[in-house]
KENU-292492 format. One line per field, with one value per atom (N, C-alpha, C): residue number from 1; x, y, z. Coordinates in Angstrom, 1 decimal, padded with zeros to 4 digits, m for minus. Layout:
# KENU-292492
seq (NUM_...)
x (X_...)
y (Y_...)
z (Z_...)
This chain:
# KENU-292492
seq (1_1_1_2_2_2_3_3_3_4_4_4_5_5_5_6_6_6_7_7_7_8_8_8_9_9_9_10_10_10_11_11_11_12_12_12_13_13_13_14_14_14_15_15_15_16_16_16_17_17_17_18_18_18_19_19_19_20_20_20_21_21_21_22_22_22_23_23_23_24_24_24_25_25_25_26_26_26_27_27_27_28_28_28_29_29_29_30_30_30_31_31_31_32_32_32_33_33_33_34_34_34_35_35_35_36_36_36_37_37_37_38_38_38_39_39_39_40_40_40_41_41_41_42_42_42_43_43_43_44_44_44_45_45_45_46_46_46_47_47_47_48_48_48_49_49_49_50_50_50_51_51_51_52_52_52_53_53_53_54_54_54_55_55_55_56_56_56_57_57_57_58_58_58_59_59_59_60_60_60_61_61_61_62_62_62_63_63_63_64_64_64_65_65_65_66_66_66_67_67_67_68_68_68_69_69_69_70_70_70_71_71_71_72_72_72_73_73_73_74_74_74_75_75_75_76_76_76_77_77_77_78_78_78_79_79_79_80_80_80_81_81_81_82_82_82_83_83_83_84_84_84_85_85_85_86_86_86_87_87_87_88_88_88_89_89_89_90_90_90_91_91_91_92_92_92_93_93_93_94_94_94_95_95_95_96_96_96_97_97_97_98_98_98_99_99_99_100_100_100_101_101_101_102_102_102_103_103_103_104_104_104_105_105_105_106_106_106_107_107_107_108_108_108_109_109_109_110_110_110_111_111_111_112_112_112_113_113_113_114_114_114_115_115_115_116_116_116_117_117_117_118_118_118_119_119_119_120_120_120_121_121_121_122_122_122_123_123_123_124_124_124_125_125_125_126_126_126_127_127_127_128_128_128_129_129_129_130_130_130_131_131_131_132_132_132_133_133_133_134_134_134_135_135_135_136_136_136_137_137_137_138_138_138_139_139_139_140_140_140_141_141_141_142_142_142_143_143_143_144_144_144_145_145_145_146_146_146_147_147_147_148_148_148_149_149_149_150_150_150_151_151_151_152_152_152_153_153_153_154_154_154_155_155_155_156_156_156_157_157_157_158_158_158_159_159_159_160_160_160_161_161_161_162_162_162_163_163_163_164_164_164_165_165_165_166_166_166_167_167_167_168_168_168_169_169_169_170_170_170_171_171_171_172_172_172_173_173_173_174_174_174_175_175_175_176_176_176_177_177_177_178_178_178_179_179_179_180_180_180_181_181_181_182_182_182_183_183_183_184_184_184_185_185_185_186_186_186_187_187_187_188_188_188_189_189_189_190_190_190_191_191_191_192_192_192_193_193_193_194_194_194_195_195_195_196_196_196_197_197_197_198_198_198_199_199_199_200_200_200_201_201_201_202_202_202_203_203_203_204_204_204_205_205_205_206_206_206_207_207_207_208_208_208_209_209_209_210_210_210_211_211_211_212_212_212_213_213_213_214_214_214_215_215_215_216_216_216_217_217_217_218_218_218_219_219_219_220_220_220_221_221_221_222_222_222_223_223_223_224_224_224_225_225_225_226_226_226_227_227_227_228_228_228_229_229_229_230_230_230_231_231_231_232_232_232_233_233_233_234_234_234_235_235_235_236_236_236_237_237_237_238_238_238_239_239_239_240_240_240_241_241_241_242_242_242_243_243_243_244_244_244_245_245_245_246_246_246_247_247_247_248_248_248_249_249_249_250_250_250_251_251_251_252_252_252_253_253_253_254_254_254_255_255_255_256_256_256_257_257_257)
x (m070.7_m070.4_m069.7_m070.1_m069.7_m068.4_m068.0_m066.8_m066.2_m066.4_m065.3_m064.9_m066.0_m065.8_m064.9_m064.8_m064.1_m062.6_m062.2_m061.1_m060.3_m061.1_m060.3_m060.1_m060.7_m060.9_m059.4_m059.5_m057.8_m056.7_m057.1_m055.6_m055.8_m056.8_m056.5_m055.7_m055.7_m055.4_m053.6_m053.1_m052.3_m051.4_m052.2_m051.2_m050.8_m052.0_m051.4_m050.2_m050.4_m049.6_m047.9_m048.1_m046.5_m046.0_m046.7_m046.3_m045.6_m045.0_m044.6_m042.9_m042.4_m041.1_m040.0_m038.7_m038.0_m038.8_m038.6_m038.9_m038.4_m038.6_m038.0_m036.5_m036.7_m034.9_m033.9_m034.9_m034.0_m033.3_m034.1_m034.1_m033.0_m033.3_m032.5_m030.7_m030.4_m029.4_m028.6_m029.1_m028.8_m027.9_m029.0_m028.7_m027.2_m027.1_m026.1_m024.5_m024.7_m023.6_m023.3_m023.9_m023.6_m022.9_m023.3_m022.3_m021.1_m021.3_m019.2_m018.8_m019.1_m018.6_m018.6_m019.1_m019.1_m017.6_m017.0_m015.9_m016.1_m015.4_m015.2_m015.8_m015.7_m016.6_m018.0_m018.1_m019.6_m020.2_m019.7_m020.3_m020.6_m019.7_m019.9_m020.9_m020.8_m022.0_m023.6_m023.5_m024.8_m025.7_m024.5_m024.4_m025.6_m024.8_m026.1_m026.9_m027.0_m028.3_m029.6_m029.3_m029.8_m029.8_m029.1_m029.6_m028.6_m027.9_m027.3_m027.9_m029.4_m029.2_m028.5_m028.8_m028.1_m028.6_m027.9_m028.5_m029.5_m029.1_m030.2_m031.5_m031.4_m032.9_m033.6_m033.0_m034.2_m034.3_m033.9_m033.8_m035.4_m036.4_m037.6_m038.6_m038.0_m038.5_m039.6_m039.1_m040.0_m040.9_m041.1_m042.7_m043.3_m042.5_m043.6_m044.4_m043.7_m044.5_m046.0_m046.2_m046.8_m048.1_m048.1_m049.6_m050.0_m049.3_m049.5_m049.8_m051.1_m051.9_m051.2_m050.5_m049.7_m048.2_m048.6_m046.9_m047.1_m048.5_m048.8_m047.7_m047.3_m046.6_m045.5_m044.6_m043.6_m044.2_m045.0_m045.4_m045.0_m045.0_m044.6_m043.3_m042.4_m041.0_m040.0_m041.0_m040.4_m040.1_m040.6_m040.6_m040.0_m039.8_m040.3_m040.2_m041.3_m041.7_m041.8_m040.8_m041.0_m040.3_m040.7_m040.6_m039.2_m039.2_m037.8_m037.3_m037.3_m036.6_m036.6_m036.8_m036.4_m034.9_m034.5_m033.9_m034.6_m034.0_m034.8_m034.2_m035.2_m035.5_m035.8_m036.4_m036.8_m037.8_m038.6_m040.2_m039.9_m041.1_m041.1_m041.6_m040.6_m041.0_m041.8_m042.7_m044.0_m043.8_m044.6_m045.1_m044.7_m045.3_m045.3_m043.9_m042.8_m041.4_m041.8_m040.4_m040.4_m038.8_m038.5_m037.6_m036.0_m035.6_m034.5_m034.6_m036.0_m035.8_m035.8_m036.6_m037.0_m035.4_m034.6_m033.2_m032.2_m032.1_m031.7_m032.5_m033.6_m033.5_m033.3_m033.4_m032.7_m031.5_m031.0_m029.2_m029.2_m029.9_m030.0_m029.7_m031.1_m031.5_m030.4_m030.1_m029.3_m028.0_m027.6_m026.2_m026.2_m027.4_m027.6_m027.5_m026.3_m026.0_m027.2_m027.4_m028.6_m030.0_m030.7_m031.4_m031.8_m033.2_m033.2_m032.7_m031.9_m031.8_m032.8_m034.3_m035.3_m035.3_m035.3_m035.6_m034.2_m033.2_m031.8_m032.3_m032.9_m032.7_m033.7_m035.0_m035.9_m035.6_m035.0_m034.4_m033.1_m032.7_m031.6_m032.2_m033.2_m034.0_m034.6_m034.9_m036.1_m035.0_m033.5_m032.8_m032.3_m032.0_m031.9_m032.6_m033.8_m034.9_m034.9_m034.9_m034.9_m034.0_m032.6_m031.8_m031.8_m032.2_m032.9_m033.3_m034.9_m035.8_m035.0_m034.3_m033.2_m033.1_m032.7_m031.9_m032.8_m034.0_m035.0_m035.7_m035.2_m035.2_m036.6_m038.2_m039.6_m039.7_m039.1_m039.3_m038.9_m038.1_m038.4_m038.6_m039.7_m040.5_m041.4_m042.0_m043.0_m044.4_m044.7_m046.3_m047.5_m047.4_m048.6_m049.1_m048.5_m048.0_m047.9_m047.5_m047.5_m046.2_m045.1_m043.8_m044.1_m044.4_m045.1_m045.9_m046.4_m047.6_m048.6_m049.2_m049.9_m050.1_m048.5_m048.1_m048.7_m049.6_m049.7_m049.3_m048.8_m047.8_m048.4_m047.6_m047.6_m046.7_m046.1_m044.7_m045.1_m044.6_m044.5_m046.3_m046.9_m048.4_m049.1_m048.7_m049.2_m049.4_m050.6_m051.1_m049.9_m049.2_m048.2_m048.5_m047.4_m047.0_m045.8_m045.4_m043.9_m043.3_m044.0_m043.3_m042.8_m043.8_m044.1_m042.7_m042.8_m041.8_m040.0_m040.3_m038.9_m038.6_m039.8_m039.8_m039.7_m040.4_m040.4_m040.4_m040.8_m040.9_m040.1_m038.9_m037.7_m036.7_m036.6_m035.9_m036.4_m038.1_m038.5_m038.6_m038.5_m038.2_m036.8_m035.9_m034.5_m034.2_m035.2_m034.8_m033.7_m033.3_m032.5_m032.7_m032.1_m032.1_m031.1_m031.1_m030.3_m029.1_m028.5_m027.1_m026.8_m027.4_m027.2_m027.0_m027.9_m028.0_m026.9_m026.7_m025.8_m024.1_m023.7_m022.9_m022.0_m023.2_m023.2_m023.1_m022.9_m022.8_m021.3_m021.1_m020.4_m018.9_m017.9_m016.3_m016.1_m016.1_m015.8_m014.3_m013.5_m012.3_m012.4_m011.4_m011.8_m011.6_m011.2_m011.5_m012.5_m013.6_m015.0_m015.7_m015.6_m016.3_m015.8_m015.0_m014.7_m015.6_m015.6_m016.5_m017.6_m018.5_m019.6_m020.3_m019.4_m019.8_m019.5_m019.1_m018.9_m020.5_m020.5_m022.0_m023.0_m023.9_m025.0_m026.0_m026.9_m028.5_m029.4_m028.8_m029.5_m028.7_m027.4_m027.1_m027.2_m027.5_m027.8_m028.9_m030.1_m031.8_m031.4_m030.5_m030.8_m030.2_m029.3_m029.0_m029.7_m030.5_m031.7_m032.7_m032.8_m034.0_m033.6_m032.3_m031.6_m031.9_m031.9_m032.2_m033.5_m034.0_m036.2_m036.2_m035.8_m036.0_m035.8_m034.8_m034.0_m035.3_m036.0_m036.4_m038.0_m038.5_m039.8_m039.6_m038.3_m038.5_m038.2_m037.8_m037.7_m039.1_m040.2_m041.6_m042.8_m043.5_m044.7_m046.1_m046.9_m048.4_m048.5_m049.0_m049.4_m048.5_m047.2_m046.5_m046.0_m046.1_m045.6_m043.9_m044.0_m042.2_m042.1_m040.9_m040.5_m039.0_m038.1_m036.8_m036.0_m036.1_m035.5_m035.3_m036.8_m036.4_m035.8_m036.3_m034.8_m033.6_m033.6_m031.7_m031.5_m031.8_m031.4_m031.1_m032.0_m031.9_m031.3_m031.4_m030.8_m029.6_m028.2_m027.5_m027.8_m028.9_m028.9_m029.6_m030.1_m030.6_m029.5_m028.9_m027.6_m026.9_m026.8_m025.9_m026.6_m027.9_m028.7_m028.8_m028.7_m028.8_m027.5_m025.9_m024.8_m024.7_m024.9_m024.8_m025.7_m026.7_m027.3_m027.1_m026.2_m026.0_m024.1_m023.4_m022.3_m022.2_m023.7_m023.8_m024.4_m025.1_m025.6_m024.4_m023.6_m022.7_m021.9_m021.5_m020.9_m021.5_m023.1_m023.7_m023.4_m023.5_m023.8_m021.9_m020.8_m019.4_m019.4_m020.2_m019.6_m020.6_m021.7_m022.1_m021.8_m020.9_m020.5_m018.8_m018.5_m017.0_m016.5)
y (m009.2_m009.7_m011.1_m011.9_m013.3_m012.9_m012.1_m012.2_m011.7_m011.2_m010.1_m011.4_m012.0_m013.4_m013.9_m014.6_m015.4_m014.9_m013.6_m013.0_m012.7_m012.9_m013.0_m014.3_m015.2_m016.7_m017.2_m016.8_m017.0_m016.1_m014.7_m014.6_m015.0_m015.3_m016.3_m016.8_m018.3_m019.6_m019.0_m017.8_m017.6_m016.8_m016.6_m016.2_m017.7_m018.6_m019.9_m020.5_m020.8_m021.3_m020.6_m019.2_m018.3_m019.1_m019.3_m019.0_m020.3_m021.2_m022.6_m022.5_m021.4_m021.5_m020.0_m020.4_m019.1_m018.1_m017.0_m016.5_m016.1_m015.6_m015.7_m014.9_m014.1_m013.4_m014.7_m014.9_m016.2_m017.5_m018.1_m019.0_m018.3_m017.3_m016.8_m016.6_m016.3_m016.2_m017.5_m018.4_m019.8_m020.0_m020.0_m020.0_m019.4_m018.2_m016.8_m017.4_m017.8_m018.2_m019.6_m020.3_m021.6_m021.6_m020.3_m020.0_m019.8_m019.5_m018.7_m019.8_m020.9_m022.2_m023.3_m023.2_m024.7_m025.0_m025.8_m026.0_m025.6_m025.7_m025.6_m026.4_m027.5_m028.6_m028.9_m028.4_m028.2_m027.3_m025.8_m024.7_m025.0_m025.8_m026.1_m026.7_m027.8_m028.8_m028.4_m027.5_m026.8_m025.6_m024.8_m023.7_m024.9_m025.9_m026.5_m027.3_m027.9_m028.0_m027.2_m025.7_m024.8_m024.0_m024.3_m023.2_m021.9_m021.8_m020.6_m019.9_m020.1_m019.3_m020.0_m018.8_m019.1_m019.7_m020.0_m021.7_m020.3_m019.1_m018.0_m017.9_m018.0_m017.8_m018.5_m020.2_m021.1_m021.7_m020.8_m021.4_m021.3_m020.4_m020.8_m021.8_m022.1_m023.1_m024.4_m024.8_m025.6_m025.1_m023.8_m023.3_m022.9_m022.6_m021.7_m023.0_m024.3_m025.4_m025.9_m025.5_m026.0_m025.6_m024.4_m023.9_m025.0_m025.7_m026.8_m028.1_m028.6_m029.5_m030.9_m030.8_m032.1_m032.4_m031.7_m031.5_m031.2_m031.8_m032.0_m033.1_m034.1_m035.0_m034.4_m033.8_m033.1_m032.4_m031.9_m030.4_m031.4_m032.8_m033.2_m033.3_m032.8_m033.1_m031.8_m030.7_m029.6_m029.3_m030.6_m030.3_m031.9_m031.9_m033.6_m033.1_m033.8_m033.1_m034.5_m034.6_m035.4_m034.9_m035.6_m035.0_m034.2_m033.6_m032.9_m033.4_m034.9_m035.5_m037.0_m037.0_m038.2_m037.8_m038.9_m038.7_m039.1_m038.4_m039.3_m040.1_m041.0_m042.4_m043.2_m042.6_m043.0_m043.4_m043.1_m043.2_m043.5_m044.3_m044.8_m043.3_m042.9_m041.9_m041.6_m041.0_m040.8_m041.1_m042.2_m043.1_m041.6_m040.6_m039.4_m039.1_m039.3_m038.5_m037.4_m037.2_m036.3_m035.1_m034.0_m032.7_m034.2_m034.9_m035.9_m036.6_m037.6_m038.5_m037.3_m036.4_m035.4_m035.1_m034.8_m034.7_m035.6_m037.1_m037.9_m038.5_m038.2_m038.8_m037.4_m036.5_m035.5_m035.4_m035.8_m035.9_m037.3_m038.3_m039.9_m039.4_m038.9_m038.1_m037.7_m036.6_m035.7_m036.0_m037.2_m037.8_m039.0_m039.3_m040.2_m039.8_m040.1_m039.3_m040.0_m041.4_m042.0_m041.6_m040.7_m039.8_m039.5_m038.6_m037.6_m036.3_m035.3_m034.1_m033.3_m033.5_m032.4_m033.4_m034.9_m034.8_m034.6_m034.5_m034.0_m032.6_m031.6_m030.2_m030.4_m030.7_m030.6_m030.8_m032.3_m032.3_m031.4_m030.9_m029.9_m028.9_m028.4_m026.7_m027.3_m028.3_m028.9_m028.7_m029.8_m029.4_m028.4_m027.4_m026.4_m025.5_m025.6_m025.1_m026.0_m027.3_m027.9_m028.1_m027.8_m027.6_m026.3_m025.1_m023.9_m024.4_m025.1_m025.3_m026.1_m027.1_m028.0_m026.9_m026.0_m024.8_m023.9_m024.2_m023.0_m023.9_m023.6_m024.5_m024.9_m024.5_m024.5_m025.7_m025.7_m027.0_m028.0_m028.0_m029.5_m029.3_m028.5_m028.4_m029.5_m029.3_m030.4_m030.1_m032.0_m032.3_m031.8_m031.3_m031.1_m029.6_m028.8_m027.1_m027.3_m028.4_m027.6_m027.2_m027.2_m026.2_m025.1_m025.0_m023.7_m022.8_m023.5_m022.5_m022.1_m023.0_m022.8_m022.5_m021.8_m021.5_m019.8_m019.1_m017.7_m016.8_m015.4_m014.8_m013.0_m011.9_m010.6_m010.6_m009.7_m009.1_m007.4_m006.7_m005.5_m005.0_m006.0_m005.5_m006.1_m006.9_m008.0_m009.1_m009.6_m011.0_m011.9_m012.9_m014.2_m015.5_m016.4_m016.9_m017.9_m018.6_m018.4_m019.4_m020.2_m020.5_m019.1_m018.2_m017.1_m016.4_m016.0_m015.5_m015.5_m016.9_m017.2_m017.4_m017.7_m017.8_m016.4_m015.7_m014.2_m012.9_m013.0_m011.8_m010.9_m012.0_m011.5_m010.8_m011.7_m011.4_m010.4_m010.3_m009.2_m008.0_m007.9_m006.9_m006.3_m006.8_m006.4_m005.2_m005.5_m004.7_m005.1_m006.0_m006.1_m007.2_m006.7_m007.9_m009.0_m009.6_m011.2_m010.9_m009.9_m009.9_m008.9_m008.0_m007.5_m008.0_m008.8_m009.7_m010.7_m011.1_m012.0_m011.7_m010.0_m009.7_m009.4_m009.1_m008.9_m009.8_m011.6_m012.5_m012.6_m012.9_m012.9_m013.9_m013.2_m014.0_m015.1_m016.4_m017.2_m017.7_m018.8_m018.7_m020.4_m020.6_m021.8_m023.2_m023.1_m023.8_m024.1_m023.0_m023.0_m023.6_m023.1_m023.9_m024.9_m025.5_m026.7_m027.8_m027.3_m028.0_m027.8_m026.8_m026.5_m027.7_m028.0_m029.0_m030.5_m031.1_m032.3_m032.4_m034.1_m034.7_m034.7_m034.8_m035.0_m034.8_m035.3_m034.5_m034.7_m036.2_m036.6_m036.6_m035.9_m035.3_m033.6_m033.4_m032.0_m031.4_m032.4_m032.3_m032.5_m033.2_m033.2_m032.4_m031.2_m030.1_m029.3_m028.9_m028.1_m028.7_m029.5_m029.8_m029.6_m029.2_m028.4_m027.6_m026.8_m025.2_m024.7_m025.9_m025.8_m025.6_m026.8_m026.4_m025.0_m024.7_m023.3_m022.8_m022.2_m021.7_m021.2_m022.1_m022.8_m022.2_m022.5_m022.0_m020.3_m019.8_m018.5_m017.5_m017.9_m017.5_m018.0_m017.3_m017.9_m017.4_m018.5_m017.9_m016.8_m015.9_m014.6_m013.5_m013.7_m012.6_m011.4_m010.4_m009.5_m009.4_m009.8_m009.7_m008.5_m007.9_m007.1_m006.8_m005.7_m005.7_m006.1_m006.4_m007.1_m008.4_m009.2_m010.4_m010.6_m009.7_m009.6_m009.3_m008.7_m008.4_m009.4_m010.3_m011.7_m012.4_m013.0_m013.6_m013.8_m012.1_m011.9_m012.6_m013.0_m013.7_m015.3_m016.0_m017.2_m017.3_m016.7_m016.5_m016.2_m015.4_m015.3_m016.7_m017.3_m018.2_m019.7_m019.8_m020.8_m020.1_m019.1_m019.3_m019.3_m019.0_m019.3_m020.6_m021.6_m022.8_m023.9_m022.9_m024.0_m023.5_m022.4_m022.2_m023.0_m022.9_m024.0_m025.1_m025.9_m027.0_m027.9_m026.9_m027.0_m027.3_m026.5_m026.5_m027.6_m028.0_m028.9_m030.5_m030.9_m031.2_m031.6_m030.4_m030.0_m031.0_m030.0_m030.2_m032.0_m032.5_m034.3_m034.9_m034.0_m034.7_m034.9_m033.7_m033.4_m033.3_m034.0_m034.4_m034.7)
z (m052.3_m051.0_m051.1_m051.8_m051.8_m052.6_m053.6_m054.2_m053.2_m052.7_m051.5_m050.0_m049.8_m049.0_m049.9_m050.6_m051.9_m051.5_m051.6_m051.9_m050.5_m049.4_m048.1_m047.6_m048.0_m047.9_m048.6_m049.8_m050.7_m049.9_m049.5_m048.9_m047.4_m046.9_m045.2_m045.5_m046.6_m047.2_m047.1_m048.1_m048.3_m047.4_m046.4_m045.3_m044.4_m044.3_m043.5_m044.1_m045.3_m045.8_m046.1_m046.1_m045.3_m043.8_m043.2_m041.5_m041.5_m042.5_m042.1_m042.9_m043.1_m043.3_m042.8_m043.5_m043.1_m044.1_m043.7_m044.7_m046.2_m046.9_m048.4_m048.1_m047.4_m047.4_m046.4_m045.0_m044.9_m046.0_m046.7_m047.8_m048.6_m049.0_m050.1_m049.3_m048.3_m047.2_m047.2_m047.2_m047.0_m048.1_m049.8_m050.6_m050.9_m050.7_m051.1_m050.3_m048.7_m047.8_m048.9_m049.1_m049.6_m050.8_m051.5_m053.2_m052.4_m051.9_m051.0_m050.9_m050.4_m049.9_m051.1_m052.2_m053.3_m053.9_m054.2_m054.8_m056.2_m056.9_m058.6_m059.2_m059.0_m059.4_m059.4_m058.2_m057.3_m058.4_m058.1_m059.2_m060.1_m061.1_m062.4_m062.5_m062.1_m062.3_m061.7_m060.5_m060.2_m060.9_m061.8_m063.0_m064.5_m063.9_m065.3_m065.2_m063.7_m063.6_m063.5_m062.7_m062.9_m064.3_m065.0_m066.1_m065.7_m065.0_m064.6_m063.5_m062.9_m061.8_m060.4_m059.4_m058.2_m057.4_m056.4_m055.4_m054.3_m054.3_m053.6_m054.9_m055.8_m057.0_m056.9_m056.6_m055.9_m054.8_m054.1_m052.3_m052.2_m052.8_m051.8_m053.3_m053.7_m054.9_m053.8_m053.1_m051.8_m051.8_m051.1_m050.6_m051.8_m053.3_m054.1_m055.0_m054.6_m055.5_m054.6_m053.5_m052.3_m053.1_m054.2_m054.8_m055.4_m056.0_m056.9_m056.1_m056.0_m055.4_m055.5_m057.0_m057.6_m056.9_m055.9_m055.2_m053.6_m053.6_m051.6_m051.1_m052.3_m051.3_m050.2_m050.9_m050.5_m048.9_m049.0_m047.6_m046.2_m046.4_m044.6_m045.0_m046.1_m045.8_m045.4_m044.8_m044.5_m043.1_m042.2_m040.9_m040.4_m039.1_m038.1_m037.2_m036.4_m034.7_m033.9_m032.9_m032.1_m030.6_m030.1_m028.1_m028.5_m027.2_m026.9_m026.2_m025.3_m024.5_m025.6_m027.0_m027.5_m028.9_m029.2_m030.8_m031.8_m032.8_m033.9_m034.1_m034.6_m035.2_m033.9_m032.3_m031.3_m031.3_m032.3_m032.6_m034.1_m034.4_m036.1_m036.9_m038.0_m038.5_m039.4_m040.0_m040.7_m042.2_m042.2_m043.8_m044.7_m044.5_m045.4_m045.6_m044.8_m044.8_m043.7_m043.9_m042.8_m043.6_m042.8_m043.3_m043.7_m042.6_m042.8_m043.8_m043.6_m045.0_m046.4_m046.6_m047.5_m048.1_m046.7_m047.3_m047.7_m047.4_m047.9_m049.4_m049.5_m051.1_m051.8_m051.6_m052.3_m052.7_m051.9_m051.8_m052.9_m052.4_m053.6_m054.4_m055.2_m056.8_m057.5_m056.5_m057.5_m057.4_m056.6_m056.6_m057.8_m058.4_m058.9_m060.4_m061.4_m062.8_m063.5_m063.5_m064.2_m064.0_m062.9_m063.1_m063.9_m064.4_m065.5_m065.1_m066.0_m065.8_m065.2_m065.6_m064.6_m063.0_m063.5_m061.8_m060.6_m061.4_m060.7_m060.4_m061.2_m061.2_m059.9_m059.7_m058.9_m058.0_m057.4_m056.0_m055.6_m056.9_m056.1_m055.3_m056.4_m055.6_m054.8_m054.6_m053.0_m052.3_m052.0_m051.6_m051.1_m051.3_m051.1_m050.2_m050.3_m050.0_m048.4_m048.6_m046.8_m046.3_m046.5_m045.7_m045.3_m045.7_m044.5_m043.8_m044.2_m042.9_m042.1_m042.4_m041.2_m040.2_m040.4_m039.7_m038.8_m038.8_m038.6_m037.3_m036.1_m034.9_m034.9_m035.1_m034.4_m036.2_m037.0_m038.2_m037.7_m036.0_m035.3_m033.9_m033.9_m032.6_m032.1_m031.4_m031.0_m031.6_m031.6_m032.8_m032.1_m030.3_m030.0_m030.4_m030.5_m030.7_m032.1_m033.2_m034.5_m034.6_m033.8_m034.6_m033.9_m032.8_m032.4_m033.2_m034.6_m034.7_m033.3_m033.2_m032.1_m030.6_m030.3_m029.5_m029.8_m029.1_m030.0_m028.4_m029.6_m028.9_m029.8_m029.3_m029.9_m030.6_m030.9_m032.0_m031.7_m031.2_m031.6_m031.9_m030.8_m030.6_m031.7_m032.6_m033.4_m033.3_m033.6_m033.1_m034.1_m033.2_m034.3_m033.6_m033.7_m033.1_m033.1_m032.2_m032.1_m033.3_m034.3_m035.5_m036.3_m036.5_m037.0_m037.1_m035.5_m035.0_m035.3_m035.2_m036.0_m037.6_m038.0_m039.8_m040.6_m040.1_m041.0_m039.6_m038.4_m038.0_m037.3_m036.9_m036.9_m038.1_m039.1_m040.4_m040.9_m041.4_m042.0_m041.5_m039.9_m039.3_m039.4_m039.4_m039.7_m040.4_m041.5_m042.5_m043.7_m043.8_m044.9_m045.6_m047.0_m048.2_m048.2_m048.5_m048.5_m048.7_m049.6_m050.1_m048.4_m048.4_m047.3_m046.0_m045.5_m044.4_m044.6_m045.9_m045.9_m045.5_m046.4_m046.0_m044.4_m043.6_m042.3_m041.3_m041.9_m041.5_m040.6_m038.8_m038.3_m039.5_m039.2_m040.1_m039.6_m039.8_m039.7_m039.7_m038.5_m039.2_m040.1_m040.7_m041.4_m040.6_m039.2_m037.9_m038.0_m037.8_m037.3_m038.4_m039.9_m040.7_m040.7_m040.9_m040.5_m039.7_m038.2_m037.2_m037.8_m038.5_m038.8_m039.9_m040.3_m041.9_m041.2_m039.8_m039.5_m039.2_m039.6_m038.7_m040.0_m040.1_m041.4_m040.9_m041.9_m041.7_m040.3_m039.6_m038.9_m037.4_m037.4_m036.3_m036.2_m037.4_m037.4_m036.7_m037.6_m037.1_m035.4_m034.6_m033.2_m032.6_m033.4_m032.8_m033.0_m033.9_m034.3_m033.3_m033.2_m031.9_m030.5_m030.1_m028.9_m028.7_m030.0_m030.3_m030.1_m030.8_m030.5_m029.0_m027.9_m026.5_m025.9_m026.3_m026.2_m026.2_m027.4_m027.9_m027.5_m027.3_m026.3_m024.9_m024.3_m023.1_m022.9_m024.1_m024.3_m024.1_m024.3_m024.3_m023.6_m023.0_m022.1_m023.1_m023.5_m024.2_m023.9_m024.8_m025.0_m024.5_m024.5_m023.5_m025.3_m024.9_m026.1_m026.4_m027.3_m028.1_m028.5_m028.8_m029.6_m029.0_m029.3_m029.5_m028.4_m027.1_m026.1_m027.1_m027.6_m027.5_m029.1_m030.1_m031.3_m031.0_m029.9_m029.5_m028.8_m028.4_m027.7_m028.5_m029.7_m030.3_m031.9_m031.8_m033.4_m034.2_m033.0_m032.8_m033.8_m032.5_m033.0_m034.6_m035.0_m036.1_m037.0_m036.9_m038.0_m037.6_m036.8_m037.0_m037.6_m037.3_m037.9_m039.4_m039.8_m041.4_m041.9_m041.1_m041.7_m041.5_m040.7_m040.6_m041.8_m042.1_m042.8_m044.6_m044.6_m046.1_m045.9_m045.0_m044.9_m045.0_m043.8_m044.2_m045.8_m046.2_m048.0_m048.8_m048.5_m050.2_m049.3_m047.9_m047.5_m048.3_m048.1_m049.1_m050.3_m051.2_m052.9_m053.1_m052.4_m052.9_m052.7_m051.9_m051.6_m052.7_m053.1_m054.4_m055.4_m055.6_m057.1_m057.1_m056.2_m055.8_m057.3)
């Protein structure tokens, strides 16, 4: 009995700790859009800091270090929550970091040749990995709700809630895999990416916190979701993971200029 407690107690643990990102095909999406977009240069030099794999093999490199206790500092740099009627840097931002600062010394590091090679490599896949979450509107929700974790809600007669909702339970309902989802990605003309790549991390984060409002006022506590509200939304979701695998290699290419 106690081992069988034991062993739901670890996967509780391991389902909480799921509900605080996109999900792995999101991440991986990001990743995949952003190889289409790197310069020559860019590739090259990202080909060896990686070792050869792809900027989608360690897009969820972020959440899978989160097991490792020696790497708690990082977990407040995946999100920032402040009001929806402020900007950031309106309030002093948290001693811990926050998803913005998380993304400017990443960008530091690995723009920095004097560096070590592993700690270039690390902040790249961190990198990587939080400019999704930039992207994933309830990662700058509000601090009283949690990001809307604690906003709880149904799915298709399943207990969630609205972080949830937009991290994995849209995506993994879809049905498809990253190359797939990715391919299905509305065309862009090169106008649009264009506009897409102006602005930086910290006018980005206050478009993503537009999105959060949106987003919030889309749902009332405990009201049941399901395909009404993925056919509404399905939209903004493809376009927050094309936006945040454009604005990445937008990124990666000014580092490795």
């Amino acid at each position: 009995m106690k081992k069988c407690f034991l062993l739901l107690l670890m996967f509780a643990n391991m389902v909480s700790a799921n509900e605080i990102y996109w999900s792995k095909t999101g991440h991986r999406v990001v990743g995949e859009v952003a190889e289409t977009h790197l310069t020559r240069k860019a590739r090259k030099a990202i080909d060896h800091l990686l070792n050869g794999q792809s900027l989608a093999a360690v897009a969820n490199f972020g959440d899978e270090i989160k097991a490792d206790r020696a790497y708690r500092e990082f977990s407040p740099w995946h999100y920032v929550n402040f009001p929806l009627d402020k900007d950031y840097g309106d309030e002093t931002p948290s001693a811990e970091g926050d998803i913005v600062t998380g993304i400017e010394k990443c960008i530091r590091i690995v723009k920095d040749k004097t560096s070590t090679p592993e700690n270039r490599t690390f902040y790249l896949k961190l990198l990587v990995h939080l400019m999704g979450d930039l992207h994933q509107p309830m990662h700058v929700g509000r601090a009283e709700d949690k990001g809307g974790n604690d906003l709880q809600l149904q799915w298709f007669g399943r207990g969630t809630n609205l972080h949830r909702v937009w991290d994995s339970n849209m995506i993994d309902d879809y049905g498809m895999s990253y190359t797939e989802l990715s391919d299905k990605l509305p065309q862009l003309t090169k106008a649009q990416i264009t506009a897409l790549k102006k602005g930086n991390v910290r006018t980005w984060v206050e478009e993503t916190q537009e999105m959060a409002a949106q987003v919030y006022a889309s749902v009332e506590v405990g009201e049941k979701l399901g395909y009404a509200y993925s056919y509404d939304w399905w939209p903004t979701v493809e376009q927050q993971l094309q936006k945040g695998g454009i604005r990445l290699a937008a990124v990666l290419n000014d580092i490795f200029q």
